[in-house]
C-alpha positions as CSV (number, residue, x, y, z in Angstrom):
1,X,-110.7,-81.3,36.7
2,X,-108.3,-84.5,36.7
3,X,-110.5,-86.6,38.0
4,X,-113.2,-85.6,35.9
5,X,-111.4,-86.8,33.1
6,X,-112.4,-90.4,33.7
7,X,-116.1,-89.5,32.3
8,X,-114.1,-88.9,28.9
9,X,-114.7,-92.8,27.5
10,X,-118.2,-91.9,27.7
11,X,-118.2,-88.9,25.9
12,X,-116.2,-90.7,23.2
13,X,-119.1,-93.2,23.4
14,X,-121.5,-90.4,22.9
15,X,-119.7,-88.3,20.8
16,X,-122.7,-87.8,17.8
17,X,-125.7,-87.3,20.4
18,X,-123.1,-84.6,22.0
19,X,-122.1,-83.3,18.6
20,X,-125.6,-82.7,17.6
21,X,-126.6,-81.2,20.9
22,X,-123.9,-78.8,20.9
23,X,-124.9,-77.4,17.1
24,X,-128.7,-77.6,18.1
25,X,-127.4,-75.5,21.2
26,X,-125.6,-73.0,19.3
27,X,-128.5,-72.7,16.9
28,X,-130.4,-71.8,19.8
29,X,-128.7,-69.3,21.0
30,X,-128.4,-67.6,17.7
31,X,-132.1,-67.0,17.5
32,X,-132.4,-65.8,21.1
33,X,-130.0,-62.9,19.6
34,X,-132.1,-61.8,16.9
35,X,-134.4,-59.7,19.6
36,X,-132.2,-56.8,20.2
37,X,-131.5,-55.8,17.1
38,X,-134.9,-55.8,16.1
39,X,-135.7,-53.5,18.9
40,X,-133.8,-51.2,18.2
41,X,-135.0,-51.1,14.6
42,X,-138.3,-50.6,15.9
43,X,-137.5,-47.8,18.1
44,X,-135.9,-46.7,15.0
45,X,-138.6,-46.7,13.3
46,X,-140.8,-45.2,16.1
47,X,-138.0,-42.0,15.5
48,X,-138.7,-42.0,12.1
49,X,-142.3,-41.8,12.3
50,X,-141.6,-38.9,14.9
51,X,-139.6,-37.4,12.4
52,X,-141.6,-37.0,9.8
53,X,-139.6,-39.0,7.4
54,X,-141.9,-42.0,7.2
55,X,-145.6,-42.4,7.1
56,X,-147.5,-43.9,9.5
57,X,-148.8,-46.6,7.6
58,X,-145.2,-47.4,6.9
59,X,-144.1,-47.6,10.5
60,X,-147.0,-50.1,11.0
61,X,-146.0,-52.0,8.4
62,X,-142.3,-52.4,9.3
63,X,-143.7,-53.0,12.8
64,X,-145.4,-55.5,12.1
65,X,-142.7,-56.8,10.0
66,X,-140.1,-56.7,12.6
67,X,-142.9,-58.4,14.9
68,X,-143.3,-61.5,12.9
69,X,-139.9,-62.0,12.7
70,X,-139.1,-61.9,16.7
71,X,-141.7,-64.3,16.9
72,X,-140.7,-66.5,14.6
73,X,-137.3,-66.2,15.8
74,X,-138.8,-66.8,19.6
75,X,-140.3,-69.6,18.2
76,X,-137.4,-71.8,16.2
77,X,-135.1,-70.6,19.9
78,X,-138.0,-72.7,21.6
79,X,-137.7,-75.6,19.3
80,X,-133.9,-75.8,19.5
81,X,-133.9,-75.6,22.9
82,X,-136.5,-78.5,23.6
83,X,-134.2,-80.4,21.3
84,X,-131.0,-79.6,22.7
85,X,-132.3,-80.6,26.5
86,X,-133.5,-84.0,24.5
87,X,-129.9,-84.8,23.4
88,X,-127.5,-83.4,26.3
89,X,-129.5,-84.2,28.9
90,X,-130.3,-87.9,27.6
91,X,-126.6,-88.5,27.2
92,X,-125.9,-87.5,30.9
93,X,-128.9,-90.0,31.6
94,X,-126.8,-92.1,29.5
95,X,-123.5,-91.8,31.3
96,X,-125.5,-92.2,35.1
97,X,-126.2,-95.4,33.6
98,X,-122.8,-96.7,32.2
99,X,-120.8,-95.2,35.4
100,X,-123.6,-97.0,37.9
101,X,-123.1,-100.1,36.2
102,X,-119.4,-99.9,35.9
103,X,-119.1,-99.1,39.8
104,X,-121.3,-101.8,40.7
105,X,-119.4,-104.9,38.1
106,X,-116.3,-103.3,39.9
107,X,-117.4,-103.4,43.5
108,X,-118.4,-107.5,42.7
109,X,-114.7,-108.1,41.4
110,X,-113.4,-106.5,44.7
111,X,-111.6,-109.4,47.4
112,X,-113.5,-109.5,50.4
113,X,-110.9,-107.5,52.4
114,X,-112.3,-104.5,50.7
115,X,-116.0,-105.2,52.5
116,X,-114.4,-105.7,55.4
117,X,-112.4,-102.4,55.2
118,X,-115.5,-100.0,53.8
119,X,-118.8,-99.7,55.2
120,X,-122.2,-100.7,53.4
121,X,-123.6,-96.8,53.6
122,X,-120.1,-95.4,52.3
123,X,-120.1,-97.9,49.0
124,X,-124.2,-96.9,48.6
125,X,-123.6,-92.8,48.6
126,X,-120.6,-93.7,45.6
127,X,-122.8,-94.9,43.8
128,X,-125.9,-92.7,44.5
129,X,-125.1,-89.8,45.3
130,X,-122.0,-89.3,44.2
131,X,-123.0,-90.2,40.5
132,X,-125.7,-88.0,40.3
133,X,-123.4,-85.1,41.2
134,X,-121.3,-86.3,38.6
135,X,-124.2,-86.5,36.1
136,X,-125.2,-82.9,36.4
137,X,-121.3,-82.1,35.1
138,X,-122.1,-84.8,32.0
139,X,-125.3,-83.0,31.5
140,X,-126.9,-79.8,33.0
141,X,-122.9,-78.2,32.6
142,X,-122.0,-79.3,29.4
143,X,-125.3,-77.6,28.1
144,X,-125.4,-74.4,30.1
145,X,-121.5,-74.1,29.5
146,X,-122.1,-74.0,25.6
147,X,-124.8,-71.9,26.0
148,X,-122.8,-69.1,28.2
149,X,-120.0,-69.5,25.8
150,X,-122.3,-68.8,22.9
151,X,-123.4,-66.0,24.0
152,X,-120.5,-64.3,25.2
153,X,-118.6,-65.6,21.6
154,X,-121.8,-64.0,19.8
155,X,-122.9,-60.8,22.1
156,X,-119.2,-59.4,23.3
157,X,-118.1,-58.8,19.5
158,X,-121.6,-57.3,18.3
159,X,-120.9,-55.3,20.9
160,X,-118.0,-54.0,20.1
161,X,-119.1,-53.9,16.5
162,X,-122.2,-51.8,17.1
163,X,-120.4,-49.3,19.7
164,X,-117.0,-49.8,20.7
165,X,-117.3,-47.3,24.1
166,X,-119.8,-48.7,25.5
167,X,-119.1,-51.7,24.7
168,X,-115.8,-51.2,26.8
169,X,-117.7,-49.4,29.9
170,X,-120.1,-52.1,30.0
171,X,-118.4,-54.5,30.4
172,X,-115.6,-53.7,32.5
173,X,-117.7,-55.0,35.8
174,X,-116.7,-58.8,33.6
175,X,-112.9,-58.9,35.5
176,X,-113.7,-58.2,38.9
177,X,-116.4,-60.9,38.3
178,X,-114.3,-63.6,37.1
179,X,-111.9,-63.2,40.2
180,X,-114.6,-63.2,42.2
181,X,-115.4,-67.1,40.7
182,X,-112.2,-68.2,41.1
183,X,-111.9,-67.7,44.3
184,X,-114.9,-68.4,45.3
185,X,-115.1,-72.0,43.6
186,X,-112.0,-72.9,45.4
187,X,-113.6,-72.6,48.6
188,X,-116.5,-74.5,47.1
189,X,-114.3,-77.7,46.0
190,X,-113.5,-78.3,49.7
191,X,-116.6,-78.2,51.0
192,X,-118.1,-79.7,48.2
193,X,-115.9,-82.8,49.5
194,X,-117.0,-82.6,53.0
195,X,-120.8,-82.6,52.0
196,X,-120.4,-85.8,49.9
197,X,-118.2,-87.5,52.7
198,X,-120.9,-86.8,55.6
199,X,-123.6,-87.8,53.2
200,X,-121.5,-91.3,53.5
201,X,-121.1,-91.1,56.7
202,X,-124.7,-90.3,57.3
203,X,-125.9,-93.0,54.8
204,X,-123.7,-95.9,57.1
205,X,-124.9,-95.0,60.1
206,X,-129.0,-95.0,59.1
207,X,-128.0,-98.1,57.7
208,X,-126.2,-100.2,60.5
209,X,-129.1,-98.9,62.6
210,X,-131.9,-100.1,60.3
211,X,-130.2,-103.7,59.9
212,X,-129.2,-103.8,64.0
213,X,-132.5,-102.3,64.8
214,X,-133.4,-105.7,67.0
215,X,-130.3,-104.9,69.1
216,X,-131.0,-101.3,69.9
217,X,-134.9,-102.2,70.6
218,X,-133.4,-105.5,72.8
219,X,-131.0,-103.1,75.0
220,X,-133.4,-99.9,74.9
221,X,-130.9,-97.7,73.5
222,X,-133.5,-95.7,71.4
223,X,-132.8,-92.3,72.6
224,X,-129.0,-92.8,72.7
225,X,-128.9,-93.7,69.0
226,X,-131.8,-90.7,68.5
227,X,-129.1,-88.7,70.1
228,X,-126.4,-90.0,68.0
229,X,-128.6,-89.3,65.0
230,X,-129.2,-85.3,65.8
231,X,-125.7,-84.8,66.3
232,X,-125.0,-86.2,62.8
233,X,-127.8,-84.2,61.6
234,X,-126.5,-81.2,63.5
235,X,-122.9,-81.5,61.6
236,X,-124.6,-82.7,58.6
237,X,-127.0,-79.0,58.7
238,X,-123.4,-77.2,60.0
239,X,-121.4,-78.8,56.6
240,X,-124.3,-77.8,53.9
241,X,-124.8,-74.7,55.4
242,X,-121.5,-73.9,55.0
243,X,-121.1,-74.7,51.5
244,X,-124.7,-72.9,50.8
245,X,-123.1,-69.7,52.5
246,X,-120.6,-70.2,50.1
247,X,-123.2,-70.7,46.9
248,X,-125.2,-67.7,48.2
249,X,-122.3,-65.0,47.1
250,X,-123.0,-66.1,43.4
251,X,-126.3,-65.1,42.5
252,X,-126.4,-61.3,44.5
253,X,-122.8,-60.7,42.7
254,X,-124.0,-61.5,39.5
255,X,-127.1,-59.1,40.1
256,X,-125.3,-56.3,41.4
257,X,-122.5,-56.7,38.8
258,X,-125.0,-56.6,35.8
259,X,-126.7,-53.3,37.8
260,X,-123.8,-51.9,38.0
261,X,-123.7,-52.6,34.0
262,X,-127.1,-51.4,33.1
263,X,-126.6,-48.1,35.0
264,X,-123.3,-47.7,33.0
265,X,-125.1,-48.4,29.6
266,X,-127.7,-46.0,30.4
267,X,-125.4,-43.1,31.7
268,X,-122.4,-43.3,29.2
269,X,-124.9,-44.7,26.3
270,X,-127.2,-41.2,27.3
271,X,-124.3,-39.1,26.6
272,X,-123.1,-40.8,23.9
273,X,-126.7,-40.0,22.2
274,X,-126.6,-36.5,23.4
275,X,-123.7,-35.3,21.8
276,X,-124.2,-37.2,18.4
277,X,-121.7,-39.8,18.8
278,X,-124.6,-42.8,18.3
279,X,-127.5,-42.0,16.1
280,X,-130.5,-43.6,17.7
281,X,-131.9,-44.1,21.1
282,X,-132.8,-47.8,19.8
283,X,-129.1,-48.8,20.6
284,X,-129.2,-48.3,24.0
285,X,-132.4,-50.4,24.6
286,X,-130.0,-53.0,22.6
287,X,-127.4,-52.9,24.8
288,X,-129.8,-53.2,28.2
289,X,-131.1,-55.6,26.4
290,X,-128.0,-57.4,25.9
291,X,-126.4,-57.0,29.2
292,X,-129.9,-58.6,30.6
293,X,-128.8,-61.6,28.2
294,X,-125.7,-61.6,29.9
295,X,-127.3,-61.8,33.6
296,X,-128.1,-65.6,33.1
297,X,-125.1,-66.9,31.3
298,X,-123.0,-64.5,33.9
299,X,-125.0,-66.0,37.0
300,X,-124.2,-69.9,35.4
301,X,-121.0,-69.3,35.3
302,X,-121.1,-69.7,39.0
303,X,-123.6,-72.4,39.2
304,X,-121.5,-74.1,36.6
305,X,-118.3,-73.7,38.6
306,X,-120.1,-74.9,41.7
307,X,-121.6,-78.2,39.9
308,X,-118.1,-78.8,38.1
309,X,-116.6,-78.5,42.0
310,X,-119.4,-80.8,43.2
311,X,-118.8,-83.3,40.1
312,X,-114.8,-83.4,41.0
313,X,-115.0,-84.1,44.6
314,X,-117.6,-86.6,44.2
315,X,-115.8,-88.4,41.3
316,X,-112.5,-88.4,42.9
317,X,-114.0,-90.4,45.9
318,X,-115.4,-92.7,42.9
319,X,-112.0,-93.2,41.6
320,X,-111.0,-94.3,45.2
321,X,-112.5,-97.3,44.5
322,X,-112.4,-98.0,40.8
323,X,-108.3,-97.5,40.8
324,X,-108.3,-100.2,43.4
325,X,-108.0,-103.7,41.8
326,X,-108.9,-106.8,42.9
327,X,-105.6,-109.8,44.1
328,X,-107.9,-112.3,42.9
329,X,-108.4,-112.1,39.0
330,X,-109.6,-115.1,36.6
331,X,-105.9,-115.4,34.4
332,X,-107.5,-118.2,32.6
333,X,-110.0,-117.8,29.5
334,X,-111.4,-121.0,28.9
335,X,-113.3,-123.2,30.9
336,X,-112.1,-125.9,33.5
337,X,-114.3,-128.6,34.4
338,X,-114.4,-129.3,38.4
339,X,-114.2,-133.4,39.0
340,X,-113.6,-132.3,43.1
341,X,-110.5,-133.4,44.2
342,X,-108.7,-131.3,46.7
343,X,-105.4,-130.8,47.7
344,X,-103.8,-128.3,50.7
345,X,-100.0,-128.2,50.6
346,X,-97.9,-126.9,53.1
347,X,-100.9,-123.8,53.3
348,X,-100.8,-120.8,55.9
349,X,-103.0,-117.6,55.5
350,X,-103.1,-114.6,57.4
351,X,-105.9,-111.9,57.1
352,X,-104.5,-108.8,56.2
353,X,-107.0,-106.3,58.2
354,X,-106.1,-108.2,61.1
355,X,-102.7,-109.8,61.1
356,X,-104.0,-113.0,62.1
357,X,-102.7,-116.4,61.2
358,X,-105.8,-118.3,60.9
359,X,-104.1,-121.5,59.1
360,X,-100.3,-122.6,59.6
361,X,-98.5,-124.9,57.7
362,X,-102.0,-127.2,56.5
363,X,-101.4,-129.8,54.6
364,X,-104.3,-132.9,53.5
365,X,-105.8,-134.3,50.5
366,X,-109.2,-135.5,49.8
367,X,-110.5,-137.3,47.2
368,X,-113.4,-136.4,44.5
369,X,-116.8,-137.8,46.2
370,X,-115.1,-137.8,49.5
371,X,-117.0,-136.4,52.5
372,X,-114.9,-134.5,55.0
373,X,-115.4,-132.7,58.1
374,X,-113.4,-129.7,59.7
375,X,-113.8,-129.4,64.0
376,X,-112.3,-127.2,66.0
377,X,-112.7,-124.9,68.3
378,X,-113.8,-121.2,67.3
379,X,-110.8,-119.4,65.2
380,X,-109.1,-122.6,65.1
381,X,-108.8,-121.9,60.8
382,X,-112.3,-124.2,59.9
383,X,-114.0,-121.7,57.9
384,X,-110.8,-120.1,56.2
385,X,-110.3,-123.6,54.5
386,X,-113.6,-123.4,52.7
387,X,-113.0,-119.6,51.4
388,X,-109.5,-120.9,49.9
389,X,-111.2,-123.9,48.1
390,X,-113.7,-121.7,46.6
391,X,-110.5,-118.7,46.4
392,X,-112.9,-115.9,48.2
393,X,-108.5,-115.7,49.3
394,X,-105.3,-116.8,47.9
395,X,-102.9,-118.5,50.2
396,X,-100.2,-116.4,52.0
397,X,-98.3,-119.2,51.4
398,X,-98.1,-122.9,49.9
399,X,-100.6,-124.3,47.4
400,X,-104.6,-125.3,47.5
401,X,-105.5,-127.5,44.5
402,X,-107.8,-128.5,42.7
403,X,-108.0,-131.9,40.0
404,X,-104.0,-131.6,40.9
405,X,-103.9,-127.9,39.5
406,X,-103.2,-125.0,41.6
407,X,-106.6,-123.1,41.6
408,X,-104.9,-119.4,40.7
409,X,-104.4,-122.2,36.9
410,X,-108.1,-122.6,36.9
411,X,-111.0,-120.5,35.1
412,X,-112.5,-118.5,38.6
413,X,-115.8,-118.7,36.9
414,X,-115.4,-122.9,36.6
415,X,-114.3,-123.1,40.1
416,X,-117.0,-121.1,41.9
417,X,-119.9,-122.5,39.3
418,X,-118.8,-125.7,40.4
419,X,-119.3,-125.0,44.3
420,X,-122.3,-125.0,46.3
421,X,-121.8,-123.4,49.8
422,X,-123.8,-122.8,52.7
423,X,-122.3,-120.2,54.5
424,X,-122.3,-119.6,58.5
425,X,-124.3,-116.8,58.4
426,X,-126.8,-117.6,55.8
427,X,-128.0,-114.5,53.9
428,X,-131.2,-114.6,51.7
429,X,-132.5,-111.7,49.8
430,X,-135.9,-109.7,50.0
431,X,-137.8,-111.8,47.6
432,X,-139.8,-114.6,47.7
433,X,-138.5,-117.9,48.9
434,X,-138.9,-120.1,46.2
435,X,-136.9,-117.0,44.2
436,X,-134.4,-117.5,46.9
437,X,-134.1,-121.4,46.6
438,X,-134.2,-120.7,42.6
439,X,-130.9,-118.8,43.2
440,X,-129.3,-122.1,43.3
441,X,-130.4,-123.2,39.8
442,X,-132.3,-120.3,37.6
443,X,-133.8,-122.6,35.0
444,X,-135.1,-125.2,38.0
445,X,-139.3,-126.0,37.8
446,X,-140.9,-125.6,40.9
447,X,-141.1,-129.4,41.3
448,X,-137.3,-129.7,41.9
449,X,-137.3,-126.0,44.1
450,X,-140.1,-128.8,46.0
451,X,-137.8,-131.6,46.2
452,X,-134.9,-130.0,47.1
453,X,-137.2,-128.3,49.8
454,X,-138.1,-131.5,51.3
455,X,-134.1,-132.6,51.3
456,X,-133.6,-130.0,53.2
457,X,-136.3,-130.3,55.9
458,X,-138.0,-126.8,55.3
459,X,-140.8,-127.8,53.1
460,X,-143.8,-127.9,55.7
461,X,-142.4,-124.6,57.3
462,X,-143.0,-123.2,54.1
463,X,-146.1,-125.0,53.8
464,X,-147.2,-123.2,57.1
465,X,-146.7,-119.2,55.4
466,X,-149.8,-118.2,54.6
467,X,-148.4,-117.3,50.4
468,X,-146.5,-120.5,51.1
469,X,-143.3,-120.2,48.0
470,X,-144.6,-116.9,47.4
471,X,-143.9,-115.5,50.6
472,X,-142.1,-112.2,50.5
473,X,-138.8,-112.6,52.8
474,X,-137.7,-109.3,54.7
475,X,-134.3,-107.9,54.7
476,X,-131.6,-110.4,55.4
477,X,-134.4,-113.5,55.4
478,X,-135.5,-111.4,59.1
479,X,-138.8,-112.9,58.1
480,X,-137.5,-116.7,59.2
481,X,-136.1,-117.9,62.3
482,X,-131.8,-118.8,62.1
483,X,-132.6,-122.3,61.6
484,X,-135.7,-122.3,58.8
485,X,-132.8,-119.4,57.2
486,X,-130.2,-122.2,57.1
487,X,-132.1,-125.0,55.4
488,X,-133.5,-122.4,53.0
489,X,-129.9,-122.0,52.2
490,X,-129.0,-125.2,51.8
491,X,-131.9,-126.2,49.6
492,X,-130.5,-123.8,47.4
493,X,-127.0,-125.3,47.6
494,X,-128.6,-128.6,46.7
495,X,-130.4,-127.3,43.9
496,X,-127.5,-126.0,42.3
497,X,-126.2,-130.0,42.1
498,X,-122.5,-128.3,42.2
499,X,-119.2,-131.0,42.4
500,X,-118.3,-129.8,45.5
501,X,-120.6,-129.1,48.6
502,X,-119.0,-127.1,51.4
503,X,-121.4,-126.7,54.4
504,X,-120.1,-124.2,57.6
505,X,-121.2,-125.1,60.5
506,X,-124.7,-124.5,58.7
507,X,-127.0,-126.9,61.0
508,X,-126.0,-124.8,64.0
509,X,-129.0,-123.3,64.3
510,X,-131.0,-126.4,64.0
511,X,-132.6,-129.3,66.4
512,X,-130.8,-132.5,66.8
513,X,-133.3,-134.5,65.3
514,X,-133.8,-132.6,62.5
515,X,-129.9,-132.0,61.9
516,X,-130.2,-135.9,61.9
517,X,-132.3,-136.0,58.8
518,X,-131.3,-132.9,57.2
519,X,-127.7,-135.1,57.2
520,X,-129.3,-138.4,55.8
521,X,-130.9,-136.7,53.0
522,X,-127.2,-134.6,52.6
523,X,-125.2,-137.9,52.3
524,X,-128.1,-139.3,49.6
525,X,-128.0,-136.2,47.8
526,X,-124.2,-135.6,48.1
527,X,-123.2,-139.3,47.0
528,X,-120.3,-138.9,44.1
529,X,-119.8,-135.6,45.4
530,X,-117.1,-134.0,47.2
531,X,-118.0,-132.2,50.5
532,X,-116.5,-130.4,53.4
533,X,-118.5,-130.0,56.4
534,X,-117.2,-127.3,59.0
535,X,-118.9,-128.2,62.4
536,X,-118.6,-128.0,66.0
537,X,-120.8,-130.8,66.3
538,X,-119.9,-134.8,66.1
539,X,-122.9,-135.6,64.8
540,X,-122.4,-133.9,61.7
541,X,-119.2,-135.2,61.3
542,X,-119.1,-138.6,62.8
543,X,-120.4,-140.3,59.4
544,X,-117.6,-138.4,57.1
545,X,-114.8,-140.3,55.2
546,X,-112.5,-138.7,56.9
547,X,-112.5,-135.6,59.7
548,X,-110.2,-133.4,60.8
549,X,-109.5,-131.7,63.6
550,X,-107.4,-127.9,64.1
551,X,-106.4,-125.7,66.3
552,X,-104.7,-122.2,66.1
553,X,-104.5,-122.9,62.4
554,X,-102.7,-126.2,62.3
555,X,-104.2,-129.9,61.9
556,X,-103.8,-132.0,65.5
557,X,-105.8,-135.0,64.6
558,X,-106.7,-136.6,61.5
559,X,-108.5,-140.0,60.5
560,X,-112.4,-141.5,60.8
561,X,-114.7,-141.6,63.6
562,X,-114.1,-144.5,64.7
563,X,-109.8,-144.1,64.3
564,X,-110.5,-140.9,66.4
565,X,-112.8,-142.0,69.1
566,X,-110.4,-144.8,70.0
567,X,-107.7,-142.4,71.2
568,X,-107.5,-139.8,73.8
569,X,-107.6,-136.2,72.1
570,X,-110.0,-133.6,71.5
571,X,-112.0,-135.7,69.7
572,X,-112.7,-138.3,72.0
573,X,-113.4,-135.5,74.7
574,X,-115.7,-134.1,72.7
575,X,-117.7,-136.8,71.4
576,X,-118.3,-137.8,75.2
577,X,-119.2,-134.6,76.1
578,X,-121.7,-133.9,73.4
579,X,-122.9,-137.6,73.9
580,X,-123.4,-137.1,77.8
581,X,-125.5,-133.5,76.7
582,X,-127.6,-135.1,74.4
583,X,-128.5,-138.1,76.7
């Protein structure tokens, strides 16, 4: 139970609601006990009666007396046990809440290599299904386990008080059982783990083929992934099935082991009464009656042992993830205020899942309220620029900086605030638009989501939606087209009215003349602001201070439009290219 022990903060957190659940647990339990012995009395009584020693008017009146108090006692057990679900069970509620939440804050602090390494559907099951497995052990096992060991703390010495023989006989099936569980629950733990990593392997695949589900419509490859998905269903039935095998062994053990217990109660408890060793019939209806108590706390113990397996494998694939810890951390506390100037010096990165140099020895500078723009052709290092200013990476090497200070010196929190970025592949959520747009700037009015709109040259499209602002986007934005998704994005951007602006290649998706006015509103809008512009298009960077051109990672040309366009290069050659396609 190792792993398991990373739930402990929580029950320290807890510690009262789980004090007072175990007491009202144990109180419980010690009114379900006062049954037997009553019975017994009352066959005692019954014998009496026979006997001739008492009347009949006081049998019924001791009875009666014996009655009350098994009801009463039935009662209060009820009572206790209401209340002990409404403490234990809350605090696993409570738990499922806190280990959610810290999963999640810890999967947002994670570098982006991580995302690229682990699939959507695997980091959804973690924190899914694998927590509610882990909440029954907080929970359900806590309060089951305290009531077996009540039971067997309570019952097992009045046994042995009451008759010390058969107390041994019955229960000497108890060893064999708890062998039985051992081994047993090993077997469980492993395929408790192969369960929960299908069920993540199950969850990433439904997933990938809900979000590519316009690819496998577009190339008609419905009844291969159909094919694909009763195979995984196949191994998926295959793995439970044999874990449920598994489970199955508990429950007829546990019956056939308390058989086995009754039988010996009534044979050895029968003789026992026949030649005068125990004075009353009444104590052998105690003693079925206790051994029945048993069944349930017996049969637990293998349901407990099975959710306790369940709860390790499942939070030991949680641990995966939370022992892993993010390169990128915020080492400063206080606050840094962004003016926007920008310095790369002597800067290479290589991605680690691929080994791939995308930037090589980059070096430039631009100024706060400078416009730059980035071409290149595709994997020439554009885009990995823009992730180092807003350190989504740190450098393998050499320094970016910002206001003159290396950015690992900044406050993370300052830095990003103080970014607005339009990313490539422009992802909006499923919510309205203007809730989209508001993303930008929480506190905005609907006047400046409006205006910001209109900048952006997505206002009448929006105009055109039937709910208008309150149209309801689907999954991903699937609801617009790529370019009406773009300009939603970078209204957004705008909103936020951040120090630095860094666009990539986010009008690619958009008309010429429209990129043309989407760009005159961007320079009005972005005046006193410093912004990077990744492109493949002169047009969107012909009006920069300054543009820069790389390839394989390193800088080849650097200077204006006009600088550029007067010498031969890949500048030149592609301004005249794009100029003769647009004409």
């Amino acid at each position: 139970m190792k792993e398991l022990k990373h739930l402990n903060k929580y029950f320290k957190k807890y510690w009262f609601k789980l004090l007072m659940g175990v007491l009202i647990t144990i109180i419980a339990r010690l009114f379900s006990l006062v049954l037997p012995h009553y019975v017994n009395n009352s066959i005692q009584i019954v014998e009496k009666y026979t006997g001739n020693t008492i009347t009949l008017s006081e049998a019924k009146q001791s009875l009666f007396h014996y009655i009350l108090i098994v009801v009463g006692a039935a009662l209060l057990s009820a009572l206790f046990t209401f209340l002990m679900r409404q403490t234990i069970i809350n605090v696993s509620r409570y738990i499922e809440y806190d280990l959610k939440n810290e999963v999640f804050d810890h999967y947002q602090i994670l570098n982006l290599d991580f995302y690229k390494k682990n699939r959507v559907g695997d980091l959804m099951n973690r924190i899914s299904e694998d927590i509610n497995q882990v909440r029954m052990y907080g929970g359900p096992a806590i309060m089951y386990g305290i009531q077996t060991f009540t039971l067997f703390a309570c019952l097992i010495p009045l046994m042995f008080i009451k008759a010390p023989t058969l107390a041994a006989y019955t229960l000497l099936p108890l060893p064999v059982l708890s062998v039985l569980i051992y081994q047993i629950s090993k077997i469980i733990h492993k395929r408790s783990t192969k369960v929960q990593e299908f069920l993540s392997t199950l969850s990433t695949f439904t997933q990938e083929s809900f979000s590519g589900v316009s690819v496998i419509k577009a190339y008609s490859i419905e009844p291969r992934i159909n094919q694909e998905l009763r195979d995984l269903a196949t191994e998926g039935k295959d793995t439970s099935m044999a874990l449920a095998k598994v489970n199955a062994w508990f429950f007829p053990l546990m019956v056939l082991l308390i058989g086995i217990s009754n039988t010996i109660v009534i044979y050895v408890g029968g003789m026992q009464y026949i030649n005068g060793q125990i004075e009353s019939f009444g104590i052998i209806a105690e003693f079925i009656l206790y051994v029945n108590m048993l069944t349930w706390p017996v049969a637990i113990v293998g349901w407990l042992t099975s959710i306790i397996q369940r709860a390790e494998a499942s939070q030991k694939r949680i641990n995966e993830f939370l022992t892993i810890q993010p390169t990128i951390k915020n080492e400063v506390v206080a606050s840094t205020p962004i003016k926007g100037d920008i310095e790369f010096r002597n800067v290479s990165f290589t991605y680690d899942d691929t080994n791939i140099t995308a930037l090589d020895n980059v070096s430039f500078t631009i100024k706060a309220g400078e416009t730059v723009a980035f071409l290149g052709k595709t994997g020439s290092g554009k885009s990995t620029i823009l992730d180092l200013v807003a350190r989504l990476y740190d450098t393998s090497s050499g320094e970016v900086l910002v206001d003159g200070i290396p950015v690992q010196k900044l406050n993370l929190n300052s830095l990003r605030s103080s970014i607005g970025a339009v990313p490539q592949d422009a992802f909006l959520f499923s919510d309205t638009i203007e809730n989209n747009i508001r993303f930008g700037d929480e506190n905005a009015s609907f006047d400046e989501i409006v205006a910001v709109a209109k900048k952006a040259v997505v206002h009448e499209n929006i105009e055109g939606f039937a709910k208008k602002y309150n149209t309801i986007l689907g999954e991903r934005g699937i609801t617009l087209s790529g370019g009406q998704k773009q300009r939603v994005s970078i209204a957004r951007a705008l909103l936020k009215d951040p120090q630095i602006y860094l666009f990539d290649d986010c009008l690619s998706a958009v008309d010429t003349e429209t990129e043309e006015e989407i760009l005159n509103n961007l320079k009005r809008a972005s005046q006193n602001k410093t912004t990077l512009i990744v492109s493949h298009r002169v047009s969107s960077a012909k009006n920069a201070d300054k543009i820069i051109v790389l390839e394989n990672g390193k800088i080849i040309q650097e200077g204006t439009h006009d600088q550029l366009n007067n010498v031969d290069g890949y500048y030149k050659e592609l301004y005249i290219n794009q100029l003769s396609g647009k004409e």
